[in-house]
Each structure stands twice: as C-alpha cells, then as structure tokens.
PQR file with spaces between the fields and no chain letter, atoms N, CA, C, O and H, PARSE charges and radii, in Angstrom:
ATOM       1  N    UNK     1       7.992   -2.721   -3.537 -0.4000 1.5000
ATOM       2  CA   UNK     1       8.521   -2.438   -2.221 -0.0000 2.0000
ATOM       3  C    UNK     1       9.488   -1.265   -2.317  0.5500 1.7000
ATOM       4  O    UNK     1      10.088   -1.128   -3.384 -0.5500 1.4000
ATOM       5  N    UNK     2       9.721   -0.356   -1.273 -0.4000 1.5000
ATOM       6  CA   UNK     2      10.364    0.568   -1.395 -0.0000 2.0000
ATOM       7  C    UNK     2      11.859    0.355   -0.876  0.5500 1.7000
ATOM       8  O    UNK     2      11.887    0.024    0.309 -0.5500 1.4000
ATOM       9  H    UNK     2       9.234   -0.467   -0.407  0.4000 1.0000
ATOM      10  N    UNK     3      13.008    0.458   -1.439 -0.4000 1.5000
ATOM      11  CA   UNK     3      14.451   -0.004   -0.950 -0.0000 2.0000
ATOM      12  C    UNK     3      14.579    0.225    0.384  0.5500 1.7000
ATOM      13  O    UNK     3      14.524    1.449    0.504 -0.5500 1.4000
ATOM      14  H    UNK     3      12.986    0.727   -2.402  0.4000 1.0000
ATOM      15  N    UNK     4      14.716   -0.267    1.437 -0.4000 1.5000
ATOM      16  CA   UNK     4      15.474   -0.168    2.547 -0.0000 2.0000
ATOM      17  C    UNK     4      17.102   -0.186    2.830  0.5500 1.7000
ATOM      18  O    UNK     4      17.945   -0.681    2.083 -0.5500 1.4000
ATOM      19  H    UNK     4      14.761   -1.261    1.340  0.4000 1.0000
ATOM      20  N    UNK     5      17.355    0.529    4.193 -0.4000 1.5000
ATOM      21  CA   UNK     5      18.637   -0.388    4.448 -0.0000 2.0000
ATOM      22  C    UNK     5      18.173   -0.592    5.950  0.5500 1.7000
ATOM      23  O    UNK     5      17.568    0.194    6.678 -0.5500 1.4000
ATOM      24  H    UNK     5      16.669    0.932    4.800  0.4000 1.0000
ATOM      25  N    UNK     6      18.566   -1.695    6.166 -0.4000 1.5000
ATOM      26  CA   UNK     6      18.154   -1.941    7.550 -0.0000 2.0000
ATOM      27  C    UNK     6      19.539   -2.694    8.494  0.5500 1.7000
ATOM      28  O    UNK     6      19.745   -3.041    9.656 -0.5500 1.4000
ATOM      29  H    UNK     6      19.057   -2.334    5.574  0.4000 1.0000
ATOM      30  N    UNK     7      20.367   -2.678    7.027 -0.4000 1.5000
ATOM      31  CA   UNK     7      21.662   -2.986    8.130 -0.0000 2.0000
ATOM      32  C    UNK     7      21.996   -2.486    9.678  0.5500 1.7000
ATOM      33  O    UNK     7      22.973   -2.858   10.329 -0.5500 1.4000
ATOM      34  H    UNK     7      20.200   -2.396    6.082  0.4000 1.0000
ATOM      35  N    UNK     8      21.016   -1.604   10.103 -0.4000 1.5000
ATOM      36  CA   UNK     8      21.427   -1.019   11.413 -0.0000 2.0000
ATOM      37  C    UNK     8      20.622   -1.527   12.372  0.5500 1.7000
ATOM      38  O    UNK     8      20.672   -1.213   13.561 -0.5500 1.4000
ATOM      39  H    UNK     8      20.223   -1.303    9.575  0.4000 1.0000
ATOM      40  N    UNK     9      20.021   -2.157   11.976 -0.4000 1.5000
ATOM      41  CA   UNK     9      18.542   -2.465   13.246 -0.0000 2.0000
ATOM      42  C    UNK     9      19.119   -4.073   13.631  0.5500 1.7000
ATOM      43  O    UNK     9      19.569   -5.012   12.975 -0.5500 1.4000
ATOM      44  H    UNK     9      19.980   -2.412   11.010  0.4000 1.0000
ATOM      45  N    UNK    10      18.827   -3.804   15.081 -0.4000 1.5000
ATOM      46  CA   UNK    10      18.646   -5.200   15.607 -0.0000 2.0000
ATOM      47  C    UNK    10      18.324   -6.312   15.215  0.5500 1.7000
ATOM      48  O    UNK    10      17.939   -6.580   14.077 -0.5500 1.4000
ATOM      49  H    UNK    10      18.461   -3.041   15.614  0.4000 1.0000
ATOM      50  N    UNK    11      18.506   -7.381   16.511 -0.4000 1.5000
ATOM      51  CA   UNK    11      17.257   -8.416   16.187 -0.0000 2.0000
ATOM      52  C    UNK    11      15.891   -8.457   16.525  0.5500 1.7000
ATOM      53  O    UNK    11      15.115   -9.209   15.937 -0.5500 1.4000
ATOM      54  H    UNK    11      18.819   -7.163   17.436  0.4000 1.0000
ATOM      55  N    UNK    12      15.567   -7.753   17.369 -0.4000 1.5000
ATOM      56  CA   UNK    12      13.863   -7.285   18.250 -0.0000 2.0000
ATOM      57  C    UNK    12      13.247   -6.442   17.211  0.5500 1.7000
ATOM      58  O    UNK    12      12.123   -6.657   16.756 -0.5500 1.4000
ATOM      59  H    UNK    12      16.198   -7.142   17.847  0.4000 1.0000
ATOM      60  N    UNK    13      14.383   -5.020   16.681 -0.4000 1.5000
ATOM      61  CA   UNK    13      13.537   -4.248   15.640 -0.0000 2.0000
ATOM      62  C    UNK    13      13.493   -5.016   14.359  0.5500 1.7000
ATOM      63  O    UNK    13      12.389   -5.219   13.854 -0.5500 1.4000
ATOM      64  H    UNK    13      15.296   -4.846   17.051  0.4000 1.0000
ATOM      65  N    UNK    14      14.447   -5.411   13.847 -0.4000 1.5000
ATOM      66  CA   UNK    14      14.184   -6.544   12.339 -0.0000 2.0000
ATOM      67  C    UNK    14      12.661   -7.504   12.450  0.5500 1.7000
ATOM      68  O    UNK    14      11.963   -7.933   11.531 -0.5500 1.4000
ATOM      69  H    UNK    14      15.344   -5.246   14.257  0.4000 1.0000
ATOM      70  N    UNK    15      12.488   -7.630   13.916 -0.4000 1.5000
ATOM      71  CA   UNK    15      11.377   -9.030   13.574 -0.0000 2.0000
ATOM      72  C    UNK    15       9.949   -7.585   14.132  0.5500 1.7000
ATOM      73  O    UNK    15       8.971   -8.198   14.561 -0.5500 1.4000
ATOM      74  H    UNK    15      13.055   -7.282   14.662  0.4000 1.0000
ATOM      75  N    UNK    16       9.801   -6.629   14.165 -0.4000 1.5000
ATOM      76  CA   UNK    16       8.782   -6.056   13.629 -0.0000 2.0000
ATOM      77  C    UNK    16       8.737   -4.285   13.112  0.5500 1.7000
ATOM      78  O    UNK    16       8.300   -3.173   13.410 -0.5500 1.4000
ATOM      79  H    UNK    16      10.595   -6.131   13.816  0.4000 1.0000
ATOM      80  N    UNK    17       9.509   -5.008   12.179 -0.4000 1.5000
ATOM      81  CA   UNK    17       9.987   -3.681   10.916 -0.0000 2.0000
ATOM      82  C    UNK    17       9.227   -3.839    9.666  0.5500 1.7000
ATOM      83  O    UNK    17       9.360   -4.641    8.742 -0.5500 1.4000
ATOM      84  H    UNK    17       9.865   -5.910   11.937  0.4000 1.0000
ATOM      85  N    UNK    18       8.428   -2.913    9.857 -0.4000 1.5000
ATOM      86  CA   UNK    18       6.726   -2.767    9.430 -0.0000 2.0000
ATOM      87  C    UNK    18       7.579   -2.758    7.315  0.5500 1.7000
ATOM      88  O    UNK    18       8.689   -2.348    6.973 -0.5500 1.4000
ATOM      89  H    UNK    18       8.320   -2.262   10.607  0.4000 1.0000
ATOM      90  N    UNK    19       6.435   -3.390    6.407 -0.4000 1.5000
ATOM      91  CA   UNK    19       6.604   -3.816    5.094 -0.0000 2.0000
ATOM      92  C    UNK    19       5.941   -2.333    4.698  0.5500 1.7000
ATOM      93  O    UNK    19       4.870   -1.957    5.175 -0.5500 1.4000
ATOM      94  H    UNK    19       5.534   -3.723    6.684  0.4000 1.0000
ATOM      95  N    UNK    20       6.627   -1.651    3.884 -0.4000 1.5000
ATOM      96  CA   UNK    20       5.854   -0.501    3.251 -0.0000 2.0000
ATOM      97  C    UNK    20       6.073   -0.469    1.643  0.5500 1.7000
ATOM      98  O    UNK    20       7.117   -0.495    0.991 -0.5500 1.4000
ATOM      99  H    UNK    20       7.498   -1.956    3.497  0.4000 1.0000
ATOM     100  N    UNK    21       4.659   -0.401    1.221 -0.4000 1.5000
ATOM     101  CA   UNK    21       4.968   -0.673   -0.238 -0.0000 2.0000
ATOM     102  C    UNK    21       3.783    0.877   -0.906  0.5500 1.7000
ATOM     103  O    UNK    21       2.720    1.280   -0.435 -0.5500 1.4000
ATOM     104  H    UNK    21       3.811   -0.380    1.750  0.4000 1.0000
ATOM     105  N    UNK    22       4.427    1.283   -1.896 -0.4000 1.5000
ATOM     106  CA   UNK    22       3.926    2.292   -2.684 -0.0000 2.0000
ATOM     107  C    UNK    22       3.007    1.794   -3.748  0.5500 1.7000
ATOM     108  O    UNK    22       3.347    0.648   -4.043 -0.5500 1.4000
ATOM     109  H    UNK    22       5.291    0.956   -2.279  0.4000 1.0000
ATOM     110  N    UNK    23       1.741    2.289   -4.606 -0.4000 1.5000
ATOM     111  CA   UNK    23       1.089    2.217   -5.232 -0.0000 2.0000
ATOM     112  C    UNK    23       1.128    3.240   -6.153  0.5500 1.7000
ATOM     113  O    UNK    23       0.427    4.138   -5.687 -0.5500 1.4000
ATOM     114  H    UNK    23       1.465    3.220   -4.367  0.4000 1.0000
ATOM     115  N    UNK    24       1.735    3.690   -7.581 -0.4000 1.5000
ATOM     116  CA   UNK    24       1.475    4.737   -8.477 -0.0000 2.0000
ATOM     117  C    UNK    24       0.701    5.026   -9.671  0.5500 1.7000
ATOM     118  O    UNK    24       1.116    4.326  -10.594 -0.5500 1.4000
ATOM     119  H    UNK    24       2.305    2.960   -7.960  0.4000 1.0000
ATOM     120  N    UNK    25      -0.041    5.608   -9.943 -0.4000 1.5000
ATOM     121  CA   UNK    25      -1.286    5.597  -10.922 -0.0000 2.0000
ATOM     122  C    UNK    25      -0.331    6.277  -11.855  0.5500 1.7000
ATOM     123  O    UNK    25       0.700    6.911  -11.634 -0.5500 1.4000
ATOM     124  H    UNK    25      -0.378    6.178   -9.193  0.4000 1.0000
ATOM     125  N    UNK    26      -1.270    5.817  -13.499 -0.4000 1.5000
ATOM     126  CA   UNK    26      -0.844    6.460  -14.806 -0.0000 2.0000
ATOM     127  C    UNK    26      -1.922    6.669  -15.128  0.5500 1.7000
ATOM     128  O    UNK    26      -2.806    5.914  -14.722 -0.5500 1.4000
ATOM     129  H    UNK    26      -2.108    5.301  -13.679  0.4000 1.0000
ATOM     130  N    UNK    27      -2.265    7.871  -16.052 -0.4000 1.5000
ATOM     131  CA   UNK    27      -3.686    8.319  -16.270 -0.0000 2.0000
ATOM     132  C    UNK    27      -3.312    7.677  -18.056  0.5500 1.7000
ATOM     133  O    UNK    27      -2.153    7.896  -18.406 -0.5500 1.4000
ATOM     134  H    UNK    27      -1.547    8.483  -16.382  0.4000 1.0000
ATOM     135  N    UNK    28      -3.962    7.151  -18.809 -0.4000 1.5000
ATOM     136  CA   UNK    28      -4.492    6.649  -19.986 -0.0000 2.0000
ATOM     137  C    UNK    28      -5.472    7.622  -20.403  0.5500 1.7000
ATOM     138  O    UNK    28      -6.166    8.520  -19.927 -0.5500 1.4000
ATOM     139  H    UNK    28      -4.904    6.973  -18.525  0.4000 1.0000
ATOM     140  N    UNK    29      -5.142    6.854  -21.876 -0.4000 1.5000
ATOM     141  CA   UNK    29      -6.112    8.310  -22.740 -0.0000 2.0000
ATOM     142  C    UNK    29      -7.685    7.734  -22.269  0.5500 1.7000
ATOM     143  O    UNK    29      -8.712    8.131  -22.820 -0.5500 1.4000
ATOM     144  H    UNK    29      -4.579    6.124  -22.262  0.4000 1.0000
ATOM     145  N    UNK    30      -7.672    6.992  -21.443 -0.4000 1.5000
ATOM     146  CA   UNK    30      -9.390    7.069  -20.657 -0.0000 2.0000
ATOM     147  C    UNK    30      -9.898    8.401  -20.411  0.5500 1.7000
ATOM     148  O    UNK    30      -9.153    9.380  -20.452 -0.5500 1.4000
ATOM     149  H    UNK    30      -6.838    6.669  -20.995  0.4000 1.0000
ATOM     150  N    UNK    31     -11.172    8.484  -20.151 -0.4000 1.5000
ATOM     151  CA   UNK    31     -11.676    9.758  -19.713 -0.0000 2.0000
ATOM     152  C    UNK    31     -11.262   10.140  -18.260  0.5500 1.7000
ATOM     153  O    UNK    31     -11.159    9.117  -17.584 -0.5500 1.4000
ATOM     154  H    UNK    31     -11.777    7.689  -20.118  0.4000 1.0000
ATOM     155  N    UNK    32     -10.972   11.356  -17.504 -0.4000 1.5000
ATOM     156  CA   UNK    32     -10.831   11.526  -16.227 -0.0000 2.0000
ATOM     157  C    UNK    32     -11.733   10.997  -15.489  0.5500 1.7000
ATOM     158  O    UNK    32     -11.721   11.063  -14.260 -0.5500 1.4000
ATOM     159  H    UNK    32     -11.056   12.188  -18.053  0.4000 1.0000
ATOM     160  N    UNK    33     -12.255   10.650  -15.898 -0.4000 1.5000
ATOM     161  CA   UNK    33     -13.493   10.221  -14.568 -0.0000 2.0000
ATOM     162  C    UNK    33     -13.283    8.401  -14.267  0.5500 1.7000
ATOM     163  O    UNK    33     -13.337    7.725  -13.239 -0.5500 1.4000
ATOM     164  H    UNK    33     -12.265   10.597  -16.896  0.4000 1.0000
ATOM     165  N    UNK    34     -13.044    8.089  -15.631 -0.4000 1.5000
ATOM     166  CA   UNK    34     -12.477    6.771  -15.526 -0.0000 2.0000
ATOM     167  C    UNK    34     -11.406    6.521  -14.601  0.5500 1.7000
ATOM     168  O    UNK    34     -11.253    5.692  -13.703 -0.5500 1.4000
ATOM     169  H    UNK    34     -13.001    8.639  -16.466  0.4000 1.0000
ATOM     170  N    UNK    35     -10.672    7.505  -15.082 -0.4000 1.5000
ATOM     171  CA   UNK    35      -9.125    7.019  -14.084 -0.0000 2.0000
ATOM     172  C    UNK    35      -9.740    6.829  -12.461  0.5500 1.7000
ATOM     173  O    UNK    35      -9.860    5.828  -11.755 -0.5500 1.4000
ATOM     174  H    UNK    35     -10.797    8.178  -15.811  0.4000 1.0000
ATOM     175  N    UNK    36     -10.075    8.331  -12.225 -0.4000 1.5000
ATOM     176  CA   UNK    36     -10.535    8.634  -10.772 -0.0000 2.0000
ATOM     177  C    UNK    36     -11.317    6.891  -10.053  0.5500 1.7000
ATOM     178  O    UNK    36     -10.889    6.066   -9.245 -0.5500 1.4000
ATOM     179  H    UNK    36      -9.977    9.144  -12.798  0.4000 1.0000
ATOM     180  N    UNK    37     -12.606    6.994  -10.878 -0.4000 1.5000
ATOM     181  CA   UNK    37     -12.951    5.640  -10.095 -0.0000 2.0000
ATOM     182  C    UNK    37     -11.895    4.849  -10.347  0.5500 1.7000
ATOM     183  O    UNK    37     -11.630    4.469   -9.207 -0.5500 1.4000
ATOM     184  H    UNK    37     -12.953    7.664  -11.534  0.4000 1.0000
ATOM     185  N    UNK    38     -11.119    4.344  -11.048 -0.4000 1.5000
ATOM     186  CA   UNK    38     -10.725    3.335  -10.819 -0.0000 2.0000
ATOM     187  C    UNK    38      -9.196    3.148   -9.972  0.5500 1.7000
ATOM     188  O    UNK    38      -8.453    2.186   -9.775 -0.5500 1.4000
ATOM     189  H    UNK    38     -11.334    4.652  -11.975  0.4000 1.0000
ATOM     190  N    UNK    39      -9.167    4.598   -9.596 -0.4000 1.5000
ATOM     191  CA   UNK    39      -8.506    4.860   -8.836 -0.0000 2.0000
ATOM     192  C    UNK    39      -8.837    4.418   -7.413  0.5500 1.7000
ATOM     193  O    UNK    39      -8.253    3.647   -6.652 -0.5500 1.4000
ATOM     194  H    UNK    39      -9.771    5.379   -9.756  0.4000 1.0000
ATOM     195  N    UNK    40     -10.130    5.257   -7.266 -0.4000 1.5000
ATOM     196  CA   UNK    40     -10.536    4.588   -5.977 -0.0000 2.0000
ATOM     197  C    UNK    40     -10.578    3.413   -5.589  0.5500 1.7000
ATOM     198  O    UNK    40      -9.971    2.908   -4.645 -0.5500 1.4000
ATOM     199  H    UNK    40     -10.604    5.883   -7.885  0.4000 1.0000
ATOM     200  N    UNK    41     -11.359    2.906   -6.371 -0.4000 1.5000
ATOM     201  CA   UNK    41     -11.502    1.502   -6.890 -0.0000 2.0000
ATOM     202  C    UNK    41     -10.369    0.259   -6.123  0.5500 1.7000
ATOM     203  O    UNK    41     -10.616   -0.753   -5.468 -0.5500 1.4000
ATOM     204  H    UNK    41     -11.852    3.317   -7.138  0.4000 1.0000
ATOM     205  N    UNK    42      -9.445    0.709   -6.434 -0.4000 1.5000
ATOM     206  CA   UNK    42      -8.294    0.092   -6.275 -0.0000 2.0000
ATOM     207  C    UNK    42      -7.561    0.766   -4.694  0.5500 1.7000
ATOM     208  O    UNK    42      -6.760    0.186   -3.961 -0.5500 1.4000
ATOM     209  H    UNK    42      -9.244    1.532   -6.966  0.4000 1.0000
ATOM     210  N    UNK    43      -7.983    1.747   -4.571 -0.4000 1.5000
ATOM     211  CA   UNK    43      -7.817    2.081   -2.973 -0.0000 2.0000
ATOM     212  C    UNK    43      -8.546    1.642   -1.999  0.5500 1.7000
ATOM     213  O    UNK    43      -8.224    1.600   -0.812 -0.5500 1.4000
ATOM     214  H    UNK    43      -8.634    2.217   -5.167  0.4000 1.0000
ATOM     215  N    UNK    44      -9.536    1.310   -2.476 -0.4000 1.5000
ATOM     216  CA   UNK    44     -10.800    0.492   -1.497 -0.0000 2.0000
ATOM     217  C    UNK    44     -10.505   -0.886   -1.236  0.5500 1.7000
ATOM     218  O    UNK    44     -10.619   -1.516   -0.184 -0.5500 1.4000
ATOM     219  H    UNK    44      -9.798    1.344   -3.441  0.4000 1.0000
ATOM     220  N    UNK    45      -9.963   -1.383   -2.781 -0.4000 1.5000
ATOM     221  CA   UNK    45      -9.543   -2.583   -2.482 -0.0000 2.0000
ATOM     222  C    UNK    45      -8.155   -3.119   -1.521  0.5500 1.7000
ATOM     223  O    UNK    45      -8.190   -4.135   -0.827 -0.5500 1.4000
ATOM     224  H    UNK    45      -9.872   -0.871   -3.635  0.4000 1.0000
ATOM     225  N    UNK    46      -7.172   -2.378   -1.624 -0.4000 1.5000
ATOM     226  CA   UNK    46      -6.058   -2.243   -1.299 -0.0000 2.0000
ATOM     227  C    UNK    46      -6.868   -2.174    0.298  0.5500 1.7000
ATOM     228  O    UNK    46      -6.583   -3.116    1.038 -0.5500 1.4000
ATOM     229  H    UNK    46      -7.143   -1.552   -2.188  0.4000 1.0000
ATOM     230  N    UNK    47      -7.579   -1.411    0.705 -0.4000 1.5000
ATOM     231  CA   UNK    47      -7.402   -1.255    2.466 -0.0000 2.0000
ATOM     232  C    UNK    47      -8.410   -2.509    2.361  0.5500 1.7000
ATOM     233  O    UNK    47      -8.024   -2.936    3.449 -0.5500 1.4000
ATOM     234  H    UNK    47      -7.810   -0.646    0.104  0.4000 1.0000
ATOM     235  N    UNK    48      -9.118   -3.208    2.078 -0.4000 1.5000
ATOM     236  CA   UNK    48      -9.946   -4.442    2.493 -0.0000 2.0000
ATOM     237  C    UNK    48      -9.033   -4.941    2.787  0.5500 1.7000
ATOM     238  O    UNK    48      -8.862   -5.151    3.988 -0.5500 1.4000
ATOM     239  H    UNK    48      -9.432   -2.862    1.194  0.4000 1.0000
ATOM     240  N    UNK    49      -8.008   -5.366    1.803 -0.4000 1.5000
ATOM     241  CA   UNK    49      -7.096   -6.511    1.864 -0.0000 2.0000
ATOM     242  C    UNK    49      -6.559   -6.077    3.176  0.5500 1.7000
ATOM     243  O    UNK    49      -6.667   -6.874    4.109 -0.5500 1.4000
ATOM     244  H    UNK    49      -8.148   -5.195    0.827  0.4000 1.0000
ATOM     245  N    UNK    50      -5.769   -4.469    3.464 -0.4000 1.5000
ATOM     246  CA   UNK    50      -5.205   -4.581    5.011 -0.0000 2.0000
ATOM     247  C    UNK    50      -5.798   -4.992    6.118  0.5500 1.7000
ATOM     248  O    UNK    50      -5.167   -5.311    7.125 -0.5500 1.4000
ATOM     249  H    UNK    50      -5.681   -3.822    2.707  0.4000 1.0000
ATOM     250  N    UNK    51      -7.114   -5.019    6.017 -0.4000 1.5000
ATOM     251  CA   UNK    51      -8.177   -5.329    7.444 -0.0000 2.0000
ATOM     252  C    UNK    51      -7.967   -6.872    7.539  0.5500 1.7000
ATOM     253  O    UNK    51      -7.508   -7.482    8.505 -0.5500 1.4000
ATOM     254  H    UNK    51      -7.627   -4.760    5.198  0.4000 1.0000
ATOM     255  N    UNK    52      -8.407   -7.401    6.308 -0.4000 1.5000
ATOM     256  CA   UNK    52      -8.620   -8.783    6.298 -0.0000 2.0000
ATOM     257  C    UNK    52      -7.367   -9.204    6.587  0.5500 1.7000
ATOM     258  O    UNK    52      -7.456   -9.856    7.628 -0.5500 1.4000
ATOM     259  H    UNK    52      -8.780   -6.905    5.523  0.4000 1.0000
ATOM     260  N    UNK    53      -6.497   -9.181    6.297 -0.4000 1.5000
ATOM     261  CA   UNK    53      -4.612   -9.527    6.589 -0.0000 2.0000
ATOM     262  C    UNK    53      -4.410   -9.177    8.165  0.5500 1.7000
ATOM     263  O    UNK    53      -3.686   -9.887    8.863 -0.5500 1.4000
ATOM     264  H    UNK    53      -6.425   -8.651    5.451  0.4000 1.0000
ATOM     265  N    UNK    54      -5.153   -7.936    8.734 -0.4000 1.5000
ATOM     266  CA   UNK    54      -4.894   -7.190   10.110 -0.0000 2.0000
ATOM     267  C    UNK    54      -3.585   -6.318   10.323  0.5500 1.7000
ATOM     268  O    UNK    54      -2.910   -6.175   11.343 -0.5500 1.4000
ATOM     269  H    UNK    54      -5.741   -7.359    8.167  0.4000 1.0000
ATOM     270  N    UNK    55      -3.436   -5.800    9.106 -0.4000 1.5000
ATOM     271  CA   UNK    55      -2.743   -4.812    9.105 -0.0000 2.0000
ATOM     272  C    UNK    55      -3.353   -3.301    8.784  0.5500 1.7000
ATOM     273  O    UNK    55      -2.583   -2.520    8.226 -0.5500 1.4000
ATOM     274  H    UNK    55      -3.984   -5.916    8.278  0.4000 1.0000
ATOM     275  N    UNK    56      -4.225   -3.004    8.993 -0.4000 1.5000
ATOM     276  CA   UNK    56      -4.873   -2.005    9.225 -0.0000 2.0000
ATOM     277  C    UNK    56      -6.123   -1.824    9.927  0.5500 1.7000
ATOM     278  O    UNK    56      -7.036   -2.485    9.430 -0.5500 1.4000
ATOM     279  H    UNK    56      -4.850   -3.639    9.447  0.4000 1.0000
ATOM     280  N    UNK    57      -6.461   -1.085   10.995 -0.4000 1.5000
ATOM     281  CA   UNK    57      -7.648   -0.667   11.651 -0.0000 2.0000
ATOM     282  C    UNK    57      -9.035   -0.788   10.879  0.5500 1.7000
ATOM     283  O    UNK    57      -8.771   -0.566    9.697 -0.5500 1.4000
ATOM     284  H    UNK    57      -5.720   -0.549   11.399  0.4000 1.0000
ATOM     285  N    UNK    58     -10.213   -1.007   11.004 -0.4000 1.5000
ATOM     286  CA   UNK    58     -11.457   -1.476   10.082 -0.0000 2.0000
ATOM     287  C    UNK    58     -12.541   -0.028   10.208  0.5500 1.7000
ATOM     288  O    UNK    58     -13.743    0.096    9.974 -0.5500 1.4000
ATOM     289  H    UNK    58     -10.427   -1.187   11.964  0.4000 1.0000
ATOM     290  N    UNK    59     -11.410    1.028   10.724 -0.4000 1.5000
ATOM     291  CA   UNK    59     -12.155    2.291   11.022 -0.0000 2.0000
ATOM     292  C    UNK    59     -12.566    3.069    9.477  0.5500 1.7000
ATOM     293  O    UNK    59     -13.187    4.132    9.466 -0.5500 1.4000
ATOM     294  H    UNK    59     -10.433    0.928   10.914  0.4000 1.0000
C-alpha cells in the first residue's frame, strides 16, 4: 500500500477513499523475454481480480 495521510478528509470522503496499491517488477538473471511474459502475466491477473472484486471496468 502506498503511505497516506488522510488526517484531513472527512467522514463522507474517508468512507469512499479509493485503496491504491503499487506493483514493482525485478528483472532476474532470467532471459528478457521471461521477465516480460511474466510480467504480463501478472498484469492480466491483477485486472481479473479488479473486475471480479468490481473495482475495475471489464472493458
């Protein structure tokens, strides 16, 4: 999760003050091509999970 401060926000904005979390890749002595898919890989998976949860559009 990325640090917030949210000491300033209400009670209306606190109860829908959107969760934002970062994802960072390390490349390994794999081959580049490895990383890449499994890069994707893991980006594909990551937005299923938002649809299915309904936090992201299924566009």
């Amino acid at each position: 999760m990325v640090p917030t401060d949210n000491s300033g926000l209400g009670k209306s904005a606190l109860q829908i003050e959107p969760v934002i979390e970062q994802v960072f890749f390390t490349p390994t002595p794999r081959s580049k091509a490895d990383f890449e898919q499994q890069k994707v890989l893991t980006i594909l998976g990551l937005h299923d999970l938002s649809v299915v949860h309904g936090l992201a559009s299924p566009d």
